[in-house]
C-alpha positions in Angstrom: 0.0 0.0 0.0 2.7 2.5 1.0 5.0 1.3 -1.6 1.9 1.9 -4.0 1.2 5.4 -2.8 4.6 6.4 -2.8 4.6 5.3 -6.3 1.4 7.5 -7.0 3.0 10.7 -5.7 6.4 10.2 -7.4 4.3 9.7 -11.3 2.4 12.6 -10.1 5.1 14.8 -9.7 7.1 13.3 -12.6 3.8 14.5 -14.7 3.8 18.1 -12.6 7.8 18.7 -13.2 6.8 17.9 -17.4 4.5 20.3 -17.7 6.3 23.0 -15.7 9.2 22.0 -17.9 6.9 22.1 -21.2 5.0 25.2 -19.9 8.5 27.1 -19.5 9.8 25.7 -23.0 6.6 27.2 -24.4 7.2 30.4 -22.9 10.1 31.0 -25.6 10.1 30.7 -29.2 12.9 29.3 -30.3 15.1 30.7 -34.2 18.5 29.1 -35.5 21.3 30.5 -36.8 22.7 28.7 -39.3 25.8 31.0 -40.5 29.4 29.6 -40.8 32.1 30.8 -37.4 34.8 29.3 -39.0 36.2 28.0 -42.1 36.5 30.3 -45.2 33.7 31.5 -45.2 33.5 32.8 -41.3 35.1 36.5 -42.3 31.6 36.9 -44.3 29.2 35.0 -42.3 30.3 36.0 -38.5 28.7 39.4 -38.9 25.4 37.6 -40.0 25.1 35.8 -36.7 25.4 38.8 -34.4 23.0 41.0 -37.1 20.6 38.2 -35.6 21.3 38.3 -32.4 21.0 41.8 -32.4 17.4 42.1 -34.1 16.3 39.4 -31.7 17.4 41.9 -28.4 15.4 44.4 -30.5 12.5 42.3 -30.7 12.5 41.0 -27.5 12.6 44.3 -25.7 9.6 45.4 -27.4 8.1 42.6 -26.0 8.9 39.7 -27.9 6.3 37.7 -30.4 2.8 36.4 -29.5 4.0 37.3 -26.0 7.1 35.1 -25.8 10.5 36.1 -25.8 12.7 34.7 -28.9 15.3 32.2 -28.1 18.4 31.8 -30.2 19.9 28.2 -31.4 23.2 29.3 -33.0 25.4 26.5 -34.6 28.5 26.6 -36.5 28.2 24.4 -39.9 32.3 25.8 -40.4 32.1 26.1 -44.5 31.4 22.4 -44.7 28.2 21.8 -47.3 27.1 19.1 -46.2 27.6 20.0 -42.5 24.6 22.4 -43.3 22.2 19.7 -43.4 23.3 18.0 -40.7 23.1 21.3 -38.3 19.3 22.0 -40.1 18.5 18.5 -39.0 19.6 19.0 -35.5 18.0 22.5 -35.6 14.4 21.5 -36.9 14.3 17.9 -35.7 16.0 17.9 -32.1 16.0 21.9 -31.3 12.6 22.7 -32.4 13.4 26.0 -34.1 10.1 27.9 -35.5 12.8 29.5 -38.2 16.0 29.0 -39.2 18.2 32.5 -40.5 21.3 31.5 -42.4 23.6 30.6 -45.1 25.8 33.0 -47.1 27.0 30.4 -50.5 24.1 28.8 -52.9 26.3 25.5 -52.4 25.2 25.3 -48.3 21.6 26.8 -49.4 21.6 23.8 -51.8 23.1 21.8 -49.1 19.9 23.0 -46.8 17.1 23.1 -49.2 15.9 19.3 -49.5 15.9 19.1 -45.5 14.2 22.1 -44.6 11.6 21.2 -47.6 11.1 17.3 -45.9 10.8 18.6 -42.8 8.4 21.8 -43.7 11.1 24.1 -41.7 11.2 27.6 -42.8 15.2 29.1 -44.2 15.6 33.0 -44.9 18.3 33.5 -46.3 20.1 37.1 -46.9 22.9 37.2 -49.8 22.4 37.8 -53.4 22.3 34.8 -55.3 22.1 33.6 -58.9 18.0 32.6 -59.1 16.9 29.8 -60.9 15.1 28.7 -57.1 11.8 28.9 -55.7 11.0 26.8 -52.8 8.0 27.2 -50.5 10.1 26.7 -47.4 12.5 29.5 -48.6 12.5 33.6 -48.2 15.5 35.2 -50.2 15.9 38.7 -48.9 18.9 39.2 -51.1 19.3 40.1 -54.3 18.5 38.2 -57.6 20.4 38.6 -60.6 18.2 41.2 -61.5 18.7 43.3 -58.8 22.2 43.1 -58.8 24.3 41.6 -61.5 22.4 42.8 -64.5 22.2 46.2 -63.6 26.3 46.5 -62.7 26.8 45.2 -66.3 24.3 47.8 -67.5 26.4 50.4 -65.9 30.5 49.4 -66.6 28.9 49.3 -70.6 27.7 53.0 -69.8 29.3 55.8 -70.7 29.3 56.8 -66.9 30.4 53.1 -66.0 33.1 53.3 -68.8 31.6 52.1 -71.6 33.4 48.4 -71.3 33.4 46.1 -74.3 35.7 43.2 -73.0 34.5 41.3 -70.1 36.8 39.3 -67.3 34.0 36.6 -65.5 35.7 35.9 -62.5 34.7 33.6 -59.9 34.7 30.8 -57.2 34.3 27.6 -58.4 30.3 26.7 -57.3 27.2 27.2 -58.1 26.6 30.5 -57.8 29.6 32.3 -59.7 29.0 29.6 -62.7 25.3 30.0 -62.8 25.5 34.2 -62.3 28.3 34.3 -65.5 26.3 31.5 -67.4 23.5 34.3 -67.3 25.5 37.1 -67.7 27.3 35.5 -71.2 24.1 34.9 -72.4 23.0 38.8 -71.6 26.5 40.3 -72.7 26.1 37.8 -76.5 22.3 39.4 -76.1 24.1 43.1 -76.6 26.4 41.8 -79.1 29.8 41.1 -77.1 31.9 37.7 -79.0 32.8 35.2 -77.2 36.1 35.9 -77.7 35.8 39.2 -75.7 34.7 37.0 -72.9 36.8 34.9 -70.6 35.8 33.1 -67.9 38.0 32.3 -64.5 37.3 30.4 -61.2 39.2 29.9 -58.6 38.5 27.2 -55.9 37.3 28.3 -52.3 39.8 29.8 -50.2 42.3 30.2 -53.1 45.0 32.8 -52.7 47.9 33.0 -55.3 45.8 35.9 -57.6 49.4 36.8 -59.8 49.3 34.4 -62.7 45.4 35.5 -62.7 45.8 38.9 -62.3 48.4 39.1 -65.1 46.2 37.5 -67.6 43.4 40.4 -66.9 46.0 43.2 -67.7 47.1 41.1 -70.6 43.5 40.5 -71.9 42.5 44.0 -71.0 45.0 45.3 -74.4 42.7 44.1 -76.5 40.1 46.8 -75.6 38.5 48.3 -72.7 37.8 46.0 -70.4 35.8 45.2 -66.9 36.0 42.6 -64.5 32.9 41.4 -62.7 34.0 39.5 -59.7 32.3 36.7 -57.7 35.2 35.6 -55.8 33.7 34.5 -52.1 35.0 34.9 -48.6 38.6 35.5 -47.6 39.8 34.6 -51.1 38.8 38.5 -51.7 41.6 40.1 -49.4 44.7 38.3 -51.7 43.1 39.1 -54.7 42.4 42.7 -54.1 46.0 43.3 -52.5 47.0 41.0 -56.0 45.0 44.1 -57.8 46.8 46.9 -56.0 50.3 45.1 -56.2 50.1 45.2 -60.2 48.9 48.8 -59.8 45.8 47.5 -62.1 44.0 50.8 -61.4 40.0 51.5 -62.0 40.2 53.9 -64.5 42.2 51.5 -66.1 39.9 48.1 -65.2 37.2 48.7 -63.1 36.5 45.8 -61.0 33.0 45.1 -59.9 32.2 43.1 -57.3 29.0 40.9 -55.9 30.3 39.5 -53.1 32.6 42.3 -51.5 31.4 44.8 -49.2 32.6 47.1 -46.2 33.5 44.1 -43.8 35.7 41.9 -46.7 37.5 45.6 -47.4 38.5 45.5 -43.5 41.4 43.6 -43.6 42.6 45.2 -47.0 45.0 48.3 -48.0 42.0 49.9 -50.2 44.0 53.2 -51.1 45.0 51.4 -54.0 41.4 50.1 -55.2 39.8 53.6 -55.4 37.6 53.7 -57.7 36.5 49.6 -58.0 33.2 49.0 -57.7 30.5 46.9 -56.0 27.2 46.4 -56.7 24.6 46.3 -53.6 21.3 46.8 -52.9 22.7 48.8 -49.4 25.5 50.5 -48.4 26.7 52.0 -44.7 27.2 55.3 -46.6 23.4 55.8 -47.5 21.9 58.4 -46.0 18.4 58.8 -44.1 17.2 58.5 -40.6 16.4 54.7 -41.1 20.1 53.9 -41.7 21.4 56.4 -39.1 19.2 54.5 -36.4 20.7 51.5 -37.4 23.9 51.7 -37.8 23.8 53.4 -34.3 22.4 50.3 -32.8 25.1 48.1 -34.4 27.6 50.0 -33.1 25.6 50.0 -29.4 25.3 45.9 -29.5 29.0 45.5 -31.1 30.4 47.5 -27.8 28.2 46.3 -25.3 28.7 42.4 -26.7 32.4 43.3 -27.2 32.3 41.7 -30.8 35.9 41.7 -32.4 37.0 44.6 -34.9 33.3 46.0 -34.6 33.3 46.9 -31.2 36.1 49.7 -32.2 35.3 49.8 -35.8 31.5 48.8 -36.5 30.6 48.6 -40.0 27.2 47.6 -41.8 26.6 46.1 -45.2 24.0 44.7 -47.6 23.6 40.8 -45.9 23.3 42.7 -42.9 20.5 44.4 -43.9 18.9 41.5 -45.8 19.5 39.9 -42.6 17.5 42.5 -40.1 14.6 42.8 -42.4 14.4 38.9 -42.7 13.8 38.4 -38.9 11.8 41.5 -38.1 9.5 40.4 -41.5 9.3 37.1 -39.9 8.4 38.6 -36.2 5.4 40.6 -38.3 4.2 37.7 -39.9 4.1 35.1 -36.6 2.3 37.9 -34.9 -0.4 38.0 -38.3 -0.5 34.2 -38.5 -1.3 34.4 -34.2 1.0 30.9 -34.7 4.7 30.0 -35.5 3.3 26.9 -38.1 5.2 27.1 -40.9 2.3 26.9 -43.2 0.4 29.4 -41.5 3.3 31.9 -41.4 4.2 31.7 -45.6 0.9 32.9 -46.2 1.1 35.9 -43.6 4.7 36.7 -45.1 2.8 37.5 -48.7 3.3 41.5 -48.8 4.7 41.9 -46.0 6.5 45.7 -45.8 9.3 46.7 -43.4 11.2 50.6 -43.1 14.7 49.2 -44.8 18.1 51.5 -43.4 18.7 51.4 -47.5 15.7 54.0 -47.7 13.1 52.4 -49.0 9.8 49.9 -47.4 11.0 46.7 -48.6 8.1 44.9 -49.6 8.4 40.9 -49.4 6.3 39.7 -53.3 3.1 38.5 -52.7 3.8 35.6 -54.7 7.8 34.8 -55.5 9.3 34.9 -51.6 11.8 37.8 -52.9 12.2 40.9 -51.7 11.5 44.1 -53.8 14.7 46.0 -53.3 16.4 49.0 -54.9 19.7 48.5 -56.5 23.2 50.8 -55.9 26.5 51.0 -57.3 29.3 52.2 -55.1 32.7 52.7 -55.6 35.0 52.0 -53.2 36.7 55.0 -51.4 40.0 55.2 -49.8 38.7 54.6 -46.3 37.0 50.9 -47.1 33.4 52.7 -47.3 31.3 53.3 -50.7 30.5 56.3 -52.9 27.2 55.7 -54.7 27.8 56.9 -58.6 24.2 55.0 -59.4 21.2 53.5 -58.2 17.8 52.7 -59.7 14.8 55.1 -59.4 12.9 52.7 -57.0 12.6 49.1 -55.8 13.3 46.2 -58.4 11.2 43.5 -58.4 13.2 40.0 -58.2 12.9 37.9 -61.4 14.1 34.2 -59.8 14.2 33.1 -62.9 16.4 34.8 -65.4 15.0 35.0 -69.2 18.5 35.3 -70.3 18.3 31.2 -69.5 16.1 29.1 -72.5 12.9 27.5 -70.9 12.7 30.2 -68.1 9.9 31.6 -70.0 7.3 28.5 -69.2 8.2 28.9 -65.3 5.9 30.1 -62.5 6.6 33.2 -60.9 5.9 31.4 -57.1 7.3 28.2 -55.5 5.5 25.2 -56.7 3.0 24.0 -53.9 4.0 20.1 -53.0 
């Protein structure tokens, strides 16, 4: 009998313990970050963690969402592909995240995309990328090749932008760079450049012996003006911009564009020498308006408070930063329509969703395509690492995922197939 009773109250406050564990799990709701610490690709993605970190403090000291405070799951997938699925896995399937913010290369997007799509999980993800995706499970708030890549070549064959005729294609060897210049050749044949004004480099992730390649540009560039569009990723971008300077291949000379370089790759790099090169984002730190101001000011606030190295006495902003801000606050608006974190439940309320961007517009998430509307500059980099804006368009861009410049584009659906 006693043994029986004692049994009784020992279940009973087994079952009491449970639900005052699962009452104070439900009391948070918990977000991954999925963005690379270490590796090769940690000098890009770093920055992209604490940019969620930070909007997280912002949203949970305005009270949090439904109620509940957000919780952050951050992992470190270290550059390693297939890594990424394994962390999204552990995130969706063990940690229970509502949302998962990361990625920086298509190659760990790709690496992500069939788990978070099996397991209904939710991905936004921040950088500009090369299209030719739509997935349900997936918000791109960076750019598409539209808003980005196309309109830099628009400008270097300007007469502002120089007026190029010869074209350098130079890239890291994945998905992305091949798949951007694979569209951009068949844009560039569309406006009459030869192929044989055309060549195409890649070098492999964290490459960084730029001479032999650098001396073929100047040599190519003889043979009439030419520009070099660069999608060179992660730290392989300090060698090859010191490689520039060291050959004294100027900008007036061969403007280099970039898509993958902003104010935190420049850090590390001597950019008296690369005055003049260019980048093409959909934000820079130098823009100014009162949205920008505000946040830059709270970067620098949460770099010094959380004591983040080279930001806490230097901070800087830059585009996947922004992508990354609007991505989580978007996501906070669209639980708090939906009344619920289901995944299901929160696509729909993300349809049109609008948010006060720091680049100086209201972004506006498509009501149909899961890409950002987003207003595209070109800046050229001054001598102290930030960006001088010498174009932008009039307004917001509207993404184009899949690029007519690639045959059979035409018979695709502007919005993710429903599965």
């Amino acid at each position: 009998m006693q043994r029986r009773f004692t049994l009784k109250a020992l279940s009973a406050a087994v079952a009491l313990a449970s639900a005052g564990i699962t009452a104070h799990a439900a009391d948070t709701i918990k977000v991954g970050v999925l963005h690379s610490l270490s590796g090769t690709m940690a000098i890009s993605e770093t920055v992209l963690k604490d940019t969620v970190l930070m909007a997280i403090d912002d949203i949970n000291a305005k009270g949090g969402v439904l109620g509940k405070k957000l919780e952050p799951v951050v992992v470190d997938p270290a550059s390693n592909w297939p890594l990424f699925a394994e962390k999204t896995k552990q995130l969706l399937g063990q940690d229970k995240v509502a949302v998962i913010f990361g990625c920086w290369t298509s190659v760990s997007r790709k690496s992500v995309l069939p788990v978070v799509e099996e397991m209904n999980g939710l991905l936004f993800y921040p950088v500009q990328y090369e299209g030719e995706e739509l997935s349900k499970n997936v918000f791109y708030t960076g750019a598409a090749p539209n808003q980005q890549a196309i309109p830099a070549v628009d400008y270097l064959m300007s007469k502002d932008g120089g007026g190029a005729k010869r074209w350098v294609l130079l890239g890291t060897d994945y998905v992305y760079p091949r798949t951007t210049n694979k569209i951009l050749r068949a844009y560039l044949k569309s406006k009459g450049v030869k192929d044989s004004d055309i060549d195409e480099k890649y070098t492999p992730f964290g490459h960084s012996d730029y001479q032999t390649i650098v001396a073929d540009i100047k040599k190519f560039s003889q043979g009439g003006k030419t520009a070099v569009v660069s999608t060179i990723n992660g730290d392989s971008n300090v060698p090859f911009y010191k490689e520039l300077g060291n050959a004294g291949l100027k900008a007036k000379d061969v403007p280099v564009v970039a898509f993958s370089v902003g104010e935190e790759e420049l850090r590390g790099v001597d950019t008296k020498p690369l005055v003049g090169h260019l980048a093409a984002w959909n934000y820079f730190m130098s823009i100014k308006n009162p949205t920008n101001t505000a946040f830059i000011k709270q970067w620098s606030d949460y770099a010094k408070k959380n004591n983040i190295p080279g930001h806490k006495d230097k901070p800087l902003t830059n585009d996947p930063m922004e992508a990354t801000w609007i991505g989580v606050h978007m996501w906070a608006q669209a639980v708090e329509k939906a009344k619920s974190t289901d995944t299901d439940k929160v696509i729909a309320a993300m349809a049109g969703q609008t948010f006060q961007a720091p680049s100086g517009i209201v972004s506006k998430m498509d009501e149909k395509n899961h890409h950002l509307h987003k207003s595209v500059f070109i800046g050229e980099i001054k001598a102290d690492g930030q960006f001088n804006v010498v174009w932008k368009t009039p307004g917001p861009v509207k993404a184009k995922p899949w690029s007519p410049y690639i045959e059979g584009n035409d018979k695709k659906k502007d919005e993710p197939e429903k599965k």
